[in-house]
MMTF fields as JSON, N, C-alpha, C and O atoms, coordinates in Angstrom:
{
  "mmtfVersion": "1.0.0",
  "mmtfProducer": "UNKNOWN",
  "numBonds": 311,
  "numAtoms": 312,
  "numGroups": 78,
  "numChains": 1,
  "numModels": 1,
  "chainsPerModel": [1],
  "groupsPerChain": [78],
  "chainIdList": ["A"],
  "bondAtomList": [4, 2, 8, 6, 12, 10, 16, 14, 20, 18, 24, 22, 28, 26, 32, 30, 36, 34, 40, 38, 44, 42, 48, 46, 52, 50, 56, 54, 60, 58, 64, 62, 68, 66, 72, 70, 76, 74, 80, 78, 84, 82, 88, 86, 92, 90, 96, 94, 100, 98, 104, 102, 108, 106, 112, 110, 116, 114, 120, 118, 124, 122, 128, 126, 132, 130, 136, 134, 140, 138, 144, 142, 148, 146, 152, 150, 156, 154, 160, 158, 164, 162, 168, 166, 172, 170, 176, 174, 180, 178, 184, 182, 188, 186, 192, 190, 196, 194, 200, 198, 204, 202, 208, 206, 212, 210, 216, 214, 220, 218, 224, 222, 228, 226, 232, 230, 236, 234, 240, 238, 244, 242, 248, 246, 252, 250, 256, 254, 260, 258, 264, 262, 268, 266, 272, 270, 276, 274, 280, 278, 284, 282, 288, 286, 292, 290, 296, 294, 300, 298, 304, 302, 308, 306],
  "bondOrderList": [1, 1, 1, 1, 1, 1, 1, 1, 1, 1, 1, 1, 1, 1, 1, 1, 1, 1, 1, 1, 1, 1, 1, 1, 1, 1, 1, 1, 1, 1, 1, 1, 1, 1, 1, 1, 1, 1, 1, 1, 1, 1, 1, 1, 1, 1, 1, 1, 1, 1, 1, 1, 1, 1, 1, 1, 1, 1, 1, 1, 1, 1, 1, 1, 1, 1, 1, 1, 1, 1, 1, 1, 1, 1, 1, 1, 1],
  "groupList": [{"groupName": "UNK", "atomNameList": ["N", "CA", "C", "O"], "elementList": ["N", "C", "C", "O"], "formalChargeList": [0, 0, 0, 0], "bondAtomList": [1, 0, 2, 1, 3, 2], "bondOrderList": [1, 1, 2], "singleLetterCode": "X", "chemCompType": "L-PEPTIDE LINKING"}],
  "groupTypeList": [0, 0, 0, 0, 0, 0, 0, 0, 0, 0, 0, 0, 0, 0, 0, 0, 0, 0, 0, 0, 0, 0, 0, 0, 0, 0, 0, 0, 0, 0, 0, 0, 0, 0, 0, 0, 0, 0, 0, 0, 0, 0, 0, 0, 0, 0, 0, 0, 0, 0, 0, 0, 0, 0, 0, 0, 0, 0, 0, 0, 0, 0, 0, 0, 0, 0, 0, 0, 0, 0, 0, 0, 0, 0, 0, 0, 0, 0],
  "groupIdList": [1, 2, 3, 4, 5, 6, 7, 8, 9, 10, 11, 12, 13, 14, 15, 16, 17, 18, 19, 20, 21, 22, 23, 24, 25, 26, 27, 28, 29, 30, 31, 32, 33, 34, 35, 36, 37, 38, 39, 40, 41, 42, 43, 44, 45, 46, 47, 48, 49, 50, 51, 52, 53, 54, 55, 56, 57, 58, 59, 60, 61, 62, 63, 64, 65, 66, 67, 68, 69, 70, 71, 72, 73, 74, 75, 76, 77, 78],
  "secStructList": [7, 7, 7, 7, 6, 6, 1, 7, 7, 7, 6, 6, 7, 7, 7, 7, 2, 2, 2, 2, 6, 6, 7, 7, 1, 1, 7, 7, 2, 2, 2, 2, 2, 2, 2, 2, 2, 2, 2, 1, 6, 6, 6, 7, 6, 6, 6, 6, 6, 6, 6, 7, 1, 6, 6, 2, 2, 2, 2, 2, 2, 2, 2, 2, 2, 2, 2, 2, 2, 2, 2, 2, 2, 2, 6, 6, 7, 7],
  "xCoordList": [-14.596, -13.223, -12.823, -13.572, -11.525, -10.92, -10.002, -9.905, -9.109, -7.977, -6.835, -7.087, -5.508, -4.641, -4.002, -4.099, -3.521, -2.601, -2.191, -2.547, -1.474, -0.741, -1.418, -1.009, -2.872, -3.832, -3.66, -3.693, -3.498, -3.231, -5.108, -5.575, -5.962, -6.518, -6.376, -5.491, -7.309, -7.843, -8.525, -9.54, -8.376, -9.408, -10.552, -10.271, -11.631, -12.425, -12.104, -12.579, -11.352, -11.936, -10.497, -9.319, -11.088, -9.911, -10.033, -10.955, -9.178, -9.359, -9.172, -8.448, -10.232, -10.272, -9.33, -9.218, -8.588, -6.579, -6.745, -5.761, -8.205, -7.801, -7.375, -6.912, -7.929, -7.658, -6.281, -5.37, -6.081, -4.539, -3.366, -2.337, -3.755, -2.721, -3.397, -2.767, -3.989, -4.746, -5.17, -4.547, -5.868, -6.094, -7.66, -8.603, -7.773, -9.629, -9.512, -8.569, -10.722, -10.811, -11.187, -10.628, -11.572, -11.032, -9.536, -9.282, -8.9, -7.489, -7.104, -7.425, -6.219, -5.512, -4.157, -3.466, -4.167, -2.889, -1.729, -1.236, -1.271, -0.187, -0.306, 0.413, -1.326, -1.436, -1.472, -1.012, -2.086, -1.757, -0.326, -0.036, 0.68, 2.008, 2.754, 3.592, 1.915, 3.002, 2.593, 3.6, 1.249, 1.027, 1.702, 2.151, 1.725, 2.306, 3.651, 3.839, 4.745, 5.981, 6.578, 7.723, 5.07, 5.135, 4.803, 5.513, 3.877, 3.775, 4.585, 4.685, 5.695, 6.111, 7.534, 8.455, 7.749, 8.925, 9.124, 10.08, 7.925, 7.569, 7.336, 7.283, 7.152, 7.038, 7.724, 7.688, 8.443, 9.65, 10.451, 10.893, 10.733, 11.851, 13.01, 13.512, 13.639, 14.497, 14.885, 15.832, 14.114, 13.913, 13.492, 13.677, 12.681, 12.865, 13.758, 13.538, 14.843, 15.839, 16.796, 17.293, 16.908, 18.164, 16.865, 17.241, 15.788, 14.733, 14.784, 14.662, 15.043, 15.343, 14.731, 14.443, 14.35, 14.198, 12.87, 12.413, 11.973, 10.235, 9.698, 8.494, 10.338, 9.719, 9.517, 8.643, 10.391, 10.87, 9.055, 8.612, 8.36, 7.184, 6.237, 5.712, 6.32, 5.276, 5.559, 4.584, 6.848, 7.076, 6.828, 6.71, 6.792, 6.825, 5.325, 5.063, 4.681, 3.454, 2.212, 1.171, 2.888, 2.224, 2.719, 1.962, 4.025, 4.516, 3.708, 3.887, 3.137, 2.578, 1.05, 0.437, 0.56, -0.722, -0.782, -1.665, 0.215, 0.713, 0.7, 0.115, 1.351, 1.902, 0.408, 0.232, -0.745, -1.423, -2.553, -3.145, -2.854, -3.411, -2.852, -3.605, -1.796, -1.523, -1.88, -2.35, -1.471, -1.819, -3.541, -4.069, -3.955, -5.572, -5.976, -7.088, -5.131, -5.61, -5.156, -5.486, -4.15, -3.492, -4.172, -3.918, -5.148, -5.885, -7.027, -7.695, -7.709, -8.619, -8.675, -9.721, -6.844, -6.776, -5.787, -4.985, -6.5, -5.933, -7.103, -6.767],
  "yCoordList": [14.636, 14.18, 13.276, 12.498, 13.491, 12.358, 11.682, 11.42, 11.137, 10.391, 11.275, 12.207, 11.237, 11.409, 11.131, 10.028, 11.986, 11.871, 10.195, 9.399, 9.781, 8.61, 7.283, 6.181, 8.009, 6.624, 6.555, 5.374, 7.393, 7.372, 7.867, 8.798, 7.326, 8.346, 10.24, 11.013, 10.283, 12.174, 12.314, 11.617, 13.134, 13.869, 12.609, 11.814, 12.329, 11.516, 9.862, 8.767, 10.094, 8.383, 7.746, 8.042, 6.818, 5.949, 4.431, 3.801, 3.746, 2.216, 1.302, 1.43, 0.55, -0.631, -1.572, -2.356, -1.631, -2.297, -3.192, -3.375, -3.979, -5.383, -5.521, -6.361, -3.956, -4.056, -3.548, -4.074, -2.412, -2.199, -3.263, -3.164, -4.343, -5.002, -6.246, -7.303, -6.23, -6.757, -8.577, -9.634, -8.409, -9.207, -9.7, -8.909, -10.905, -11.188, -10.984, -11.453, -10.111, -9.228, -11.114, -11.05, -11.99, -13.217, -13.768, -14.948, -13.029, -13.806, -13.952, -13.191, -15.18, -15.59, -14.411, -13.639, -14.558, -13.669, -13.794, -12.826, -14.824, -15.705, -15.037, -14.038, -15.285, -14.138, -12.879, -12.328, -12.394, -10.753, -10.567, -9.642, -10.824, -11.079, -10.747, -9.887, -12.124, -12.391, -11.308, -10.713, -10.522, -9.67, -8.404, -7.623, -8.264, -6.822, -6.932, -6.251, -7.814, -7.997, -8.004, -7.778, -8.432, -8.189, -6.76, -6.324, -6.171, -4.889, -4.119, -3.435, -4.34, -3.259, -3.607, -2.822, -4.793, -4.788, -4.259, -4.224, -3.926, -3.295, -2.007, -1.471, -1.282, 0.086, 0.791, 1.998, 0.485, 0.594, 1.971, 1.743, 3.038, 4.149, 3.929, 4.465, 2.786, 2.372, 1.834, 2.298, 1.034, 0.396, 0.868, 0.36, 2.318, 3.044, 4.44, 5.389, 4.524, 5.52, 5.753, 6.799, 4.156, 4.473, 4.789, 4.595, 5.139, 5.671, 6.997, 7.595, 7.61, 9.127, 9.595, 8.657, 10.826, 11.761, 11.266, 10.35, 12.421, 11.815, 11.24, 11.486, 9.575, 8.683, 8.673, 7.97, 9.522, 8.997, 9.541, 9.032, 10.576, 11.199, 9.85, 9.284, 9.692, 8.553, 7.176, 6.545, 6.726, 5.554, 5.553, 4.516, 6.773, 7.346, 7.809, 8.231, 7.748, 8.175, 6.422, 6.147, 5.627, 4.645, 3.562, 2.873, 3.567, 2.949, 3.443, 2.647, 4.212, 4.623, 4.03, 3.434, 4.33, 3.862, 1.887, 1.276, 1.499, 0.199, -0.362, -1.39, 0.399, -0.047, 0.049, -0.611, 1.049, 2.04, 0.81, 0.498, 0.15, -1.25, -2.589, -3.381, -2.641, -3.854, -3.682, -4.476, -2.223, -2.122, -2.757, -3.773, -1.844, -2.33, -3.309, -3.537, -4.454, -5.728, -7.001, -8.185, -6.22, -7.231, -6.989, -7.615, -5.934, -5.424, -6.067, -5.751, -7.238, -7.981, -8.942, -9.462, -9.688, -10.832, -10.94, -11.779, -9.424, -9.098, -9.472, -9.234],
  "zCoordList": [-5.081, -4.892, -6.042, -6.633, -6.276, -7.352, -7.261, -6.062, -7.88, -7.401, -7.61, -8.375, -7.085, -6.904, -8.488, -9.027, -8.958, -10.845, -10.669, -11.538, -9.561, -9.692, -9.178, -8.812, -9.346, -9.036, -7.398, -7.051, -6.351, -4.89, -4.314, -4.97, -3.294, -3.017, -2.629, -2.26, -2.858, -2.528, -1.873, -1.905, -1.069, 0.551, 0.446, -0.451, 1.107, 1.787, 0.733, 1.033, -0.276, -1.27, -0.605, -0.806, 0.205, 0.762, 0.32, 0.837, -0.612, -1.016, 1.004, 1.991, 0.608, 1.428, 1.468, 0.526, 2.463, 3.26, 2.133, 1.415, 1.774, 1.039, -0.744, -1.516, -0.766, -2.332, -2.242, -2.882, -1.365, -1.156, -1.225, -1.894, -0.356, -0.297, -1.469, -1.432, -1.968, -3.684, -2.446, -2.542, -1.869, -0.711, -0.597, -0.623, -0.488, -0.395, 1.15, 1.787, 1.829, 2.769, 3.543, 4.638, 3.471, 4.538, 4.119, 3.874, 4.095, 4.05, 5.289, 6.202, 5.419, 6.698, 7.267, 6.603, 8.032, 8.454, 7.737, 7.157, 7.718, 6.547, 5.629, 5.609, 4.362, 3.525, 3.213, 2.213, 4.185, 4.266, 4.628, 3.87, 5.245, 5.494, 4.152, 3.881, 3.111, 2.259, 1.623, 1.241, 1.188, 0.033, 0.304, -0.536, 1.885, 2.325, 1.672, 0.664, 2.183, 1.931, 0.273, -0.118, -0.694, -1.74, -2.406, -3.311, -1.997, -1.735, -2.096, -3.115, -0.483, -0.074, -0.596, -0.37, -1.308, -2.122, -3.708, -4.483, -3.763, -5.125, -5.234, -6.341, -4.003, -4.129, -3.034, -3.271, -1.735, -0.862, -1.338, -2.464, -0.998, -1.867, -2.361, -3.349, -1.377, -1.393, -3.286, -3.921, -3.711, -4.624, -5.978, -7.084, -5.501, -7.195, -7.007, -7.759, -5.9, -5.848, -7.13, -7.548, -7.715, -9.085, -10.449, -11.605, -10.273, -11.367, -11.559, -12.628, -10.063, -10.429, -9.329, -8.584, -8.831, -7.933, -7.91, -7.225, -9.248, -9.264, -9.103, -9.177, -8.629, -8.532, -7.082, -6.575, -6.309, -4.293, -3.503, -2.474, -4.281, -3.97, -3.733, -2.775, -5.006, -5.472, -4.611, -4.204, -4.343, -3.865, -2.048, -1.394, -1.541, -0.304, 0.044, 1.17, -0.621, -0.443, -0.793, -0.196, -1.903, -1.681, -0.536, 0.147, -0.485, 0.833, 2.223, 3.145, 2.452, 3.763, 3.602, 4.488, 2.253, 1.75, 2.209, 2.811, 1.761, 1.766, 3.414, 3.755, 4.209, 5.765, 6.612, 7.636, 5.988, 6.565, 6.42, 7.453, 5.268, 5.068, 5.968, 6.532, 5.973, 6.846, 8.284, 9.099, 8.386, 10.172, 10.039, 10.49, 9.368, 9.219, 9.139, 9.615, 8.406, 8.248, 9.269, 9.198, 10.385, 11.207, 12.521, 13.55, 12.392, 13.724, 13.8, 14.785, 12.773, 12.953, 13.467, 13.854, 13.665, 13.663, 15.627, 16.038, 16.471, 17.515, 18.925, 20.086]
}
């Protein structure tokens, strides 16, 4: 398996929620909060829509990558 052209995982290589959300895997809840929100303000579709079409794949596919980590990282602290 390899990575994805745009640096995304491929079939079984899945990055760990903490590097996803660029997170030391003991971060407080607080922090994971803020990195998601930073995150997901940086790669959101919404936000690279005036870049052009090509970009809505890429921004829609790491946005789920992105949400798919926080769920993961807010389920420790349940």
């Amino acid at each position: 398996y390899g990575k994805h052209p745009y640096g995304f995982p491929k079939g079984s290589e899945i990055e760990a929620w903490h590097e996803t959300l660029e997170v030391n895997p003991s971060s407080s809840l607080e922090e994971i909060k803020a990195a998601y929100k930073r995150k997901i303000s940086q790669y959101h579709p919404d936000k690279v829509s005036s870049l052009g079409p090509e970009f809505t794949p890429i921004a829609e596919m790491k946005t789920k990558q992105i949400n798919s980590a926080y769920e993961k990282a807010v389920r420790k602290f349940e």
